[in-house]
N, C-alpha and C positions, 0 to 999 in steps of 0.2 A: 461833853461826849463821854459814854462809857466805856473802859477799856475793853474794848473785845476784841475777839481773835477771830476773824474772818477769813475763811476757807472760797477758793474761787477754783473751779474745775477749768485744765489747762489741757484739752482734747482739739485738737493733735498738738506733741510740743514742738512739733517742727516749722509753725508759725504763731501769728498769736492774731488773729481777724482782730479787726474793729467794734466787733460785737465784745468779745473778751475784755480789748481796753476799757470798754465802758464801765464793765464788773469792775475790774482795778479800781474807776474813777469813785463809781459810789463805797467800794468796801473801804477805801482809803476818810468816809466819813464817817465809817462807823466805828473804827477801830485798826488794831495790826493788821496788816493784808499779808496771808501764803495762797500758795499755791498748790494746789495737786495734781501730779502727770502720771501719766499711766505710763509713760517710758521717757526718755533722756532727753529734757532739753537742748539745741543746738546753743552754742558761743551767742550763735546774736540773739536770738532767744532770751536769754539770762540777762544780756546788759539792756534789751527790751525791758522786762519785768524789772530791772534794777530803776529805770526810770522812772519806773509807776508805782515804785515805794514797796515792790514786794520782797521780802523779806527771806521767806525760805521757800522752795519748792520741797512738797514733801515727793519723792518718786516710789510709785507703787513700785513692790515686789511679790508678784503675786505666788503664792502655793497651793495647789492642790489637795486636795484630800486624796489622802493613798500615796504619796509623792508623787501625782500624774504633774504633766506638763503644759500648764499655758503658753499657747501661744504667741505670736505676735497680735493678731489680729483679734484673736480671742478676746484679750483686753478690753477694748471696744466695748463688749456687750456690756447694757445694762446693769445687768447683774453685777459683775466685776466691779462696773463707774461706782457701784455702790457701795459695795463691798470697802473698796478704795475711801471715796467720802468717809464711810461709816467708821472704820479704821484709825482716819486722821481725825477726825472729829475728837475722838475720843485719846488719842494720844497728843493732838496741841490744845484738849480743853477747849475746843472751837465752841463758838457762840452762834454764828452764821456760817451759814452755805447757801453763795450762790453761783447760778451755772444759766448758759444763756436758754434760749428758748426752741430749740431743736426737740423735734419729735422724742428722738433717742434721749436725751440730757431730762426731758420732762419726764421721762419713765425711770430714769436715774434715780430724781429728786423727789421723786414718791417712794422708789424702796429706801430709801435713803433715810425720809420722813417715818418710816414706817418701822426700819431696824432701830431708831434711835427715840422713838415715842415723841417726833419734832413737831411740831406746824409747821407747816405746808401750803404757801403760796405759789400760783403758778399765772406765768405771762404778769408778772409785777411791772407798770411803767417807772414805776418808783419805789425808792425806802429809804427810812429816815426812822430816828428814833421819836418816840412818843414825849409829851408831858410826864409821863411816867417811866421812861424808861425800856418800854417795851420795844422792838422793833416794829414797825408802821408801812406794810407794805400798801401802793397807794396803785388801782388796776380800773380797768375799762371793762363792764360786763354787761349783756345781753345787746349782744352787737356793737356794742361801743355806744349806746344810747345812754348810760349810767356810769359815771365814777365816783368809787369807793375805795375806805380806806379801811384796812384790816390789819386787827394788831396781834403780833404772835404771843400769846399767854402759856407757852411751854417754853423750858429753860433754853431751846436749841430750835433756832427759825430756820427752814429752808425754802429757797426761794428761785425761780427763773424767771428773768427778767427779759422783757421785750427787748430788740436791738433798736438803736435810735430813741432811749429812754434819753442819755444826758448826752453829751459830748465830748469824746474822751480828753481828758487832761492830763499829763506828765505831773509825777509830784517836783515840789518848789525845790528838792534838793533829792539828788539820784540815792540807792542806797547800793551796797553791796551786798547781793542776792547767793543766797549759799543755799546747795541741795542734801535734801537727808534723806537717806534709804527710809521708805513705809515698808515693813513688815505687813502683808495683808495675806490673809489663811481665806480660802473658798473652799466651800464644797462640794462635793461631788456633782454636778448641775445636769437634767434631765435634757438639755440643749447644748447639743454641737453646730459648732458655726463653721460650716461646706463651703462659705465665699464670701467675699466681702469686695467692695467696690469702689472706691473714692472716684468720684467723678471729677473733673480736672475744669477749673474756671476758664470758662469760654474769655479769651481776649481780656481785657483792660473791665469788663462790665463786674459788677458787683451780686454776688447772688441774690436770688430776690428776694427774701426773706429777712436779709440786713440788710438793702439796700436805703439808703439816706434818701434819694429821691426815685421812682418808679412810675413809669409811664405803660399803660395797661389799652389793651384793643380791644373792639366787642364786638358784635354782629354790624356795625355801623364802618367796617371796615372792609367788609365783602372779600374777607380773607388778603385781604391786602395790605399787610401790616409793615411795607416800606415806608411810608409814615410815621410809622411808631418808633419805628428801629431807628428812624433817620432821628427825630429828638431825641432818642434818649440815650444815641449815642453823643449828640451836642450838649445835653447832661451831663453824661460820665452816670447812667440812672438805668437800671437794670427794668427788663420787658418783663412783663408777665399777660395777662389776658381773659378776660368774660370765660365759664363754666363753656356758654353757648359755644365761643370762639373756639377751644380747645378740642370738644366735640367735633366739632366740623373739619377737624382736621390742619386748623389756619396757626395752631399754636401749640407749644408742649407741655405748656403749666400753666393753671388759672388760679386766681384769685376768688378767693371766697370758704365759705364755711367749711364747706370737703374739701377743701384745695389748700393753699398757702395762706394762711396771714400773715395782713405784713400790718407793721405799723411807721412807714417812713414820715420823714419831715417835710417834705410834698410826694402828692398821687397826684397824678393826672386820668384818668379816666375821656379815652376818647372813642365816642361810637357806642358807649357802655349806656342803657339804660337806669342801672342802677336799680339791680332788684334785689329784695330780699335777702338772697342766697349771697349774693356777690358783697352788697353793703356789711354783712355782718362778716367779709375777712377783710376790708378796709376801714371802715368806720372810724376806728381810730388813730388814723392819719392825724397828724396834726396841721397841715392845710391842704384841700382840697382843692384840685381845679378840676371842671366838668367839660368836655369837648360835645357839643351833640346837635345834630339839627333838626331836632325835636322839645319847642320849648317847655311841651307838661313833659319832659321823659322825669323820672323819681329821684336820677340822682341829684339833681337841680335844688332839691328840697335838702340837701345836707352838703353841700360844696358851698367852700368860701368863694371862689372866682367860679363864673362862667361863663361860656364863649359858645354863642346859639351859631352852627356855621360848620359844614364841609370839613372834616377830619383831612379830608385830602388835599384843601384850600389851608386850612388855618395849621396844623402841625410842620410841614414844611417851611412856611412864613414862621414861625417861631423858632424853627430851629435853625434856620440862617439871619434871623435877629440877634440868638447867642451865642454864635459862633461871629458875628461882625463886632458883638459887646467884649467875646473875650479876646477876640483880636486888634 
């Protein structure tokens, strides 16, 4: 393994999602692991990151041009997350940056790539280094019909990586994780941020977009997605739902190409015909199961299980099946 210094963006530092540890998991095979926070890690925070081998959190200190004043919130932007990366990169001599797969963090990891003349990998399921030494991001494209492996030929890789890529691991022996003020200079920026919103996780369920496992409704549910909710709370597996279903009113976020991809470790798709639109923000699930009681319906043609049969029959019976397995 080559020694390099690998940068992991640590947005918000007052938890660290599952999505995050996984970055720890792989940067911990490429090299040294830090970290960088746009403001102050909490106590558990720190012995968190201590576990997973990382080393320093670098914490931004932002300045303005003109001596104006960032704000809390301001942080956040884009712009700044770059600024930040761009920053540390260049004062830990970083090799890698990687940051999960959130809309915002993808637009990061391009100004990022961009201020530092990097390559630039996005939604990577995987990395690993090369025969040669290069960094080897390895990704699912044109709907997840193709996987390819793409190698970074500039001296500085950056990369976002799908959640549910590996499984996160604790390293073999904790470290003591120490923070250093970053110094970062911005300027003057043509965009003012008037509000910002963290939206608060519904219950015990996992956002959809890192969710591990995800159980999804479609027109074959006639708006009646107590079924869904009912497994995939027996899950612990966050809902989402068909373009069509959302539309109608029966859901508030769909899956697929305008909508959310996800890439969990099972989809169940129930009521979904499985079109086009919707396949290529699932596709690369790594197992399939299809609910439908239409046996040509499309999704049928890329599900590893299927189950021809009443969403309202058969999702019910499974999920007092798992909940009798885990009792």
């Amino acid at each position: 393994m080559t020694n390099r210094t690998v940068l992991v963006l640590l947005d918000p530092a007052t938890e660290v999602r599952s999505s995050v540890l996984e970055l720890f998991t792989v940067a911990r095979g490429l090299g040294t692991v830090e970290a960088v926070a746009l403001e102050a890690p909490t106590v558990e925070v720190l012995a968190q990151l201590g576990a997973y081998g990382v080393e320093t959190v670098r914490q931004a200190e932002f300045s303005a041009a003109g001596g104006g004043v960032v704000k809390g919130d301001e942080r956040h932007l884009p712009a700044l997350v770059a600024a930040a990366l761009t920053a540390a990169v260049r004062r830990a001599d970083a090799d890698v940056v990687l940051l999960p797969s959130s809309f915002a963090a993808k637009e990061a990891a391009a100004l990022t790539a961009h201020a530092l003349g990097a390559g630039l990998i996005i939604d990577a399921a995987g990395v690993a280094e090369g025969a040669d030494g290069r960094v080897v991001g390895s990704k699912r494209v044109f709907a997840g019909s193709w996987d390819t492996a793409c190698a970074v030929t500039t001296p500085v890789a950056v990369l976002t990586m799908r959640a549910n890529a590996v499984v996160p691991v604790p390293a073999d022996a904790p470290v003591n994780t120490e923070t250093e003020p970053l110094a970062v200079d911005v300027p003057e920026s043509a965009v003012t941020l008037t509000s910002r919103e963290v939206k608060p996780r519904v219950g015990d369920r996992p956002p959809l977009e890192e969710a591990a496992i995800v159980v999804a409704g479609g027109r074959g549910t006639d708006g009646d997605f107590a079924p869904v909710v009912e497994l995939a709370d027996a899950l612990g597996a966050a809902v989402g739902a068909s373009r069509d279903a959302v539309f109608e009113g029966w859901w508030d976020t769909y899956v697929g190409q305008t909508g959310v991809t996800v890439a969990p470790r099972v989809y169940i798709g129930a009521g979904i015909s499985g079109a086009p639109h919707h396949r290529g923000g699932m596709q690369a699930s790594q197992h399939i199961v299809a609910v439908n009681s239409d046996p040509e319906a499309p999704i049928f043609e890329i599900c590893d299980f299927a189950v021809i049969g009443e969403l309202a029959d058969v999702l019910p019976q499974a999920a007092e099946e798992i909940r009798r397995h885990k009792g």
